[in-house]
N, C-alpha and C positions, 0 to 999 in steps of 0.2 A: 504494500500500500504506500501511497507516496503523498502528502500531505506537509503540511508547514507544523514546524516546532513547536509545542508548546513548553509552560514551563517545569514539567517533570522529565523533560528530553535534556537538562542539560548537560548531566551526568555521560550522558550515554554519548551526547555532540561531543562533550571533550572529549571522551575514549576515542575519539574518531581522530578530533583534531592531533592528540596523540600520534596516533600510528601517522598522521602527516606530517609533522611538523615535533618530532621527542626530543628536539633542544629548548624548544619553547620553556619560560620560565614556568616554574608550578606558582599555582593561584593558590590563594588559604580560600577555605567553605564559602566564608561572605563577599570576598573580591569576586568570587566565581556567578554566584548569585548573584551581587548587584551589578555586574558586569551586563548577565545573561536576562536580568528583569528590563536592565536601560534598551538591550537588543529588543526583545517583547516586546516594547513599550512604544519603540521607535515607529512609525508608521511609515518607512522608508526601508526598513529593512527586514528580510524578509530570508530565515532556515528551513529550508526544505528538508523533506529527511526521508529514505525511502526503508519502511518497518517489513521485514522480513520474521516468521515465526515466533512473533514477539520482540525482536531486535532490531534495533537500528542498525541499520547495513551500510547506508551511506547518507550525505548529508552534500550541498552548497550552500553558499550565502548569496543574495542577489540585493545592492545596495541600488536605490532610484537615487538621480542626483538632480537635482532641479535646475534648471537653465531658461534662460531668456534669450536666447540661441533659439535657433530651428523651430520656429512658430510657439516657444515655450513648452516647450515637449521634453520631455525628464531624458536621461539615459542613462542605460541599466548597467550593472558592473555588476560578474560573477568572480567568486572568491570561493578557494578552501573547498575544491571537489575531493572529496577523499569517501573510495568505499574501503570497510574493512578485507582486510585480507582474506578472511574466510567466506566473505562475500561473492569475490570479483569473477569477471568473466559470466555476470549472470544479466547486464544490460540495466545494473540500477545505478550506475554514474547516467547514461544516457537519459535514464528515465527523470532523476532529480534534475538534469541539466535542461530536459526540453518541458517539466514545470515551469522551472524558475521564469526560460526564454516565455513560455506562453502567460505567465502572471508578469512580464516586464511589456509584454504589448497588451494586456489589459486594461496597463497604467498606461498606456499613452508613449510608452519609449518610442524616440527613433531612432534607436540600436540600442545592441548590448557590447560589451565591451570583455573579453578576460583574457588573461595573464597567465601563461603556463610559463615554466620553469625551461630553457632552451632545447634542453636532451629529455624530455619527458615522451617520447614519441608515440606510445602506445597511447596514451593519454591525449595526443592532437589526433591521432585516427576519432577519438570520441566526439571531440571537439568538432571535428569537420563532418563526423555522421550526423550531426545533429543539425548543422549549416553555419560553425562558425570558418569563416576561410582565412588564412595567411594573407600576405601581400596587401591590403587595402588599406590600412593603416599601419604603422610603426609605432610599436611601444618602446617606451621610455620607463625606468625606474630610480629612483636616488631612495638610498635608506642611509638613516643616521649612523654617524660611526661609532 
């Protein structure tokens, strides 16, 4: 089943975030919680999560960004595809990914936008099943040192 997060998903969203990203710093109980209430709360952002046999299998994030750009029309930015490992190869990255894509033209997007990792290639085959393509725009990142 593939559905938006609620607040008893967060436990399970970080287990996820985990297996993406296990240098991330650890949160204590209430960082994680008020972290994960402010997402909730946020009416801009928006965790998808796709529930397998009572488990969450996999999860993105899909952030609207508001603009006064292109007829004032939002665009959407997907983050933090990760299914679990026990998961994979069963088509629920594709399935939370073409949620999020069909809940960002809901809103009004005129595009969505994400960011994969350069060598992640299995992961751009998902990306382009779904209709994101290479080449039309260039991304750019800077992170703090």
């Amino acid at each position: 089943m593939i559905r938006l997060a609620g607040p008893a998903d967060r436990a399970a969203v970080q287990a996820l975030y985990k297996e993406l990203r296990p240098h991330d710093p650890e949160l204590s109980e209430a960082q994680a919680q008020q972290a994960w209430q402010i997402m909730l709360d946020d009416p801009t952002c928006f965790i998808v999560v796709a529930e397998q046999n009572g488990q969450l299998a996999a999860t993105c994030a899909l952030g609207l960004n508001n603009s006064i750009a292109n007829g004032a029309r939002p665009f959407g930015i997907i983050e933090h595809v990760i299914t679990a490992e026990a998961f994979r190869r069963q088509g629920l990255s594709q399935q939370v990914l073409e949620f999020a894509i069909e809940l960002a033209w809901q809103h009004n997007c005129y595009k969505v936008m994400l960011l994969s990792g350069e060598q992640l290639t299995g992961a751009h085959r998902v990306y382009e099943k779904v209709g994101f393509q290479a080449g039309i725009e260039k991304g750019f990142v800077i992170k703090p040192d």
